[in-house]
C-alpha positions as CSV (number, residue, x, y, z in Angstrom):
1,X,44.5,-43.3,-42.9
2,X,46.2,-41.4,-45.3
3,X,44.6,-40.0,-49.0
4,X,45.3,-42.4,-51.4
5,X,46.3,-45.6,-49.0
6,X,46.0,-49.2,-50.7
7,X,46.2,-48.2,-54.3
8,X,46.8,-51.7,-56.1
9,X,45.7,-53.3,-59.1
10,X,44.7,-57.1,-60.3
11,X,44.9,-58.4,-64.1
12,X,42.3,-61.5,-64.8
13,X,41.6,-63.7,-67.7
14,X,37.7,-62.6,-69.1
15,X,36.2,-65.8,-67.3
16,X,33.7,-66.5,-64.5
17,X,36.7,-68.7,-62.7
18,X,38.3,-65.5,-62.3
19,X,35.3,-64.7,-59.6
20,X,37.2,-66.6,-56.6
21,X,40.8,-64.7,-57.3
22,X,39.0,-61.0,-57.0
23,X,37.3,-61.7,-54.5
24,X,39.5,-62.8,-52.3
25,X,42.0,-60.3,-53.4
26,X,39.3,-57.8,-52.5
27,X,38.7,-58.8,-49.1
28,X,42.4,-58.4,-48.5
29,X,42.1,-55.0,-49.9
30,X,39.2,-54.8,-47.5
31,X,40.5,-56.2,-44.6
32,X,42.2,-52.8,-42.7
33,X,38.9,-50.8,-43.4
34,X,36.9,-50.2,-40.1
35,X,33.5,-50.6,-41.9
36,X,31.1,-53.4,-40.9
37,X,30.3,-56.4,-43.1
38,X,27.2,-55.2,-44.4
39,X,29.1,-52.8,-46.1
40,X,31.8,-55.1,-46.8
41,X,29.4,-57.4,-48.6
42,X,27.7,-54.7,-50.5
43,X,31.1,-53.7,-52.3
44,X,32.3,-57.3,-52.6
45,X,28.7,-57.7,-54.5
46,X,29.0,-55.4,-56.5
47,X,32.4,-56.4,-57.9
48,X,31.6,-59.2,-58.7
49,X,28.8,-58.2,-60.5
50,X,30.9,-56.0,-62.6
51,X,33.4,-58.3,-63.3
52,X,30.7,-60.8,-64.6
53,X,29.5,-58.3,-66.6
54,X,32.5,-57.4,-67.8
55,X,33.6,-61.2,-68.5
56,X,30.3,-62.4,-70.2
57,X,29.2,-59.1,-72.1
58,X,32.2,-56.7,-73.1
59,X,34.9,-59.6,-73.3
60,X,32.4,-62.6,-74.3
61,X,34.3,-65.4,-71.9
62,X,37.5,-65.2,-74.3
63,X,40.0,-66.6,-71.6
64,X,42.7,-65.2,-73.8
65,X,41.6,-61.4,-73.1
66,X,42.1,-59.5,-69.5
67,X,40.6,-56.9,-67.6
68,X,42.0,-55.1,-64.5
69,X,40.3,-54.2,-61.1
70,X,42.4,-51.3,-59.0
71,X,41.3,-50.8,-55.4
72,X,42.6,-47.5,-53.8
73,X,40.9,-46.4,-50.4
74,X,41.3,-42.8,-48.9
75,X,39.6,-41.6,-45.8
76,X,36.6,-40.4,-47.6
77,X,35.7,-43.6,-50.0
78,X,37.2,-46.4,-51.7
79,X,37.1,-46.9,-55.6
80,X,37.2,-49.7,-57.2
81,X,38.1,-49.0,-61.4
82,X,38.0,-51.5,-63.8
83,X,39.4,-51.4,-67.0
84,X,38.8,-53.5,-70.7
85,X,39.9,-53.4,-74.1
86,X,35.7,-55.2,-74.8
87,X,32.4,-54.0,-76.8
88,X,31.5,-50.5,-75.4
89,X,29.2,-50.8,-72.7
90,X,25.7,-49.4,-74.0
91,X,25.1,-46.2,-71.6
92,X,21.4,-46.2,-72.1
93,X,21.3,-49.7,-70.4
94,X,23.0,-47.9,-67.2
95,X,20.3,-45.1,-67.8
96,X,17.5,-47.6,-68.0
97,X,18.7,-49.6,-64.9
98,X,19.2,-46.2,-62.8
99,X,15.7,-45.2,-63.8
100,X,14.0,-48.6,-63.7
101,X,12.2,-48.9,-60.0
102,X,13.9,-52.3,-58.5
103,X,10.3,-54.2,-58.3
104,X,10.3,-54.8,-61.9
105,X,13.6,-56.9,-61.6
106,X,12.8,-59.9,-61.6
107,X,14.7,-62.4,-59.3
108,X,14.8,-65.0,-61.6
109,X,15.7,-63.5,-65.0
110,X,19.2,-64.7,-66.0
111,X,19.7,-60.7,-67.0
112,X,19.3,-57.2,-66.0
113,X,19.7,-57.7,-62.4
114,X,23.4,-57.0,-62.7
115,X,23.5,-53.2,-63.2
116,X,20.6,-52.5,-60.7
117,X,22.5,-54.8,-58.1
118,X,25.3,-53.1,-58.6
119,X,23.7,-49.4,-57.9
120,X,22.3,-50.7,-54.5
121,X,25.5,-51.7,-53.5
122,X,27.7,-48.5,-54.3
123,X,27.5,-44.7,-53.8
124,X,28.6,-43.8,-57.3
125,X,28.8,-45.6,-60.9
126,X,30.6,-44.2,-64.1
127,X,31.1,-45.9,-67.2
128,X,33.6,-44.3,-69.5
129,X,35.5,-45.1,-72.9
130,X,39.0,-43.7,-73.5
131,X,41.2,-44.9,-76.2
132,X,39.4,-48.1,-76.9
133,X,38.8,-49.6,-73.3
134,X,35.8,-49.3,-71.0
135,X,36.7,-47.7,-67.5
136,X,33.9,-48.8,-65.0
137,X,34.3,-46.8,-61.6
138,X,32.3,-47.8,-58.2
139,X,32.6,-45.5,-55.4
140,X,31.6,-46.2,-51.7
141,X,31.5,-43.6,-48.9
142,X,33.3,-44.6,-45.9
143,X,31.3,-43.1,-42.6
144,X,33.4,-40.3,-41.0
């Protein structure tokens, strides 16, 4: 596997229907890995837990509005970056959910699990705003 192998990008409408799509395109972007499906499942999780959030909170289920989702793997970790023109994502909610231990999530609350899912699934999280758009980033180590 060659640095920067697989890099490809998807463009989706801001609602939840747009789940199925990414997911599937990401287990095509998954499917050459050698990882196991733990792992598999921990970064298809996680996605979609971004994208939700992404959907329902920065782009309010407007249909009408897009975000992207690249994928690029190299032989060290695979990144998946996700991009939208939404509200700005408020970094002291990251802060609180990186900070926060996971017992006090409950596993019934419609909110807040999101973010904390989404840093059990992934090595790395960054949340960025350039020129108007949010740039999400997820990071997962691939074992050598």
């Amino acid at each position: 596997m060659c640095d920067a192998l697989m890099p490809n990008a998807i463009t989706l409408p801001a609602a939840l229907i747009s789940l199925s799509p990414l997911a599937t395109w990401l287990a095509e972007k998954m499917a050459p890995l050698h990882v196991n499906d733990e792992w598999r499942f921990a970064l298809d999780l996680a996605t979609c837990e971004g994208a939700t959030n992404i959907i329902r909170h920065a782009l309010h289920e407007d249909e009408h509005r897009l975000f992207s989702v690249e994928f690029t793997a190299s032989r060290q970790e695979v990144t998946v970056r996700f991009t939208d023109a939404g509200d700005e994502f408020p970094l002291q909610r990251l802060a609180e959910a990186r900070n926060e231990p996971l017992s006090n999530v409950s596993p019934l609350s419609e909110n807040g699990r999101g973010l904390k899912l989404i840093l059990l699934c992934v090595d790395e999280l960054k949340v960025e705003r350039h020129s108007g758009e949010n740039v999400t980033t997820f990071k997962k180590f691939l074992s050598p």
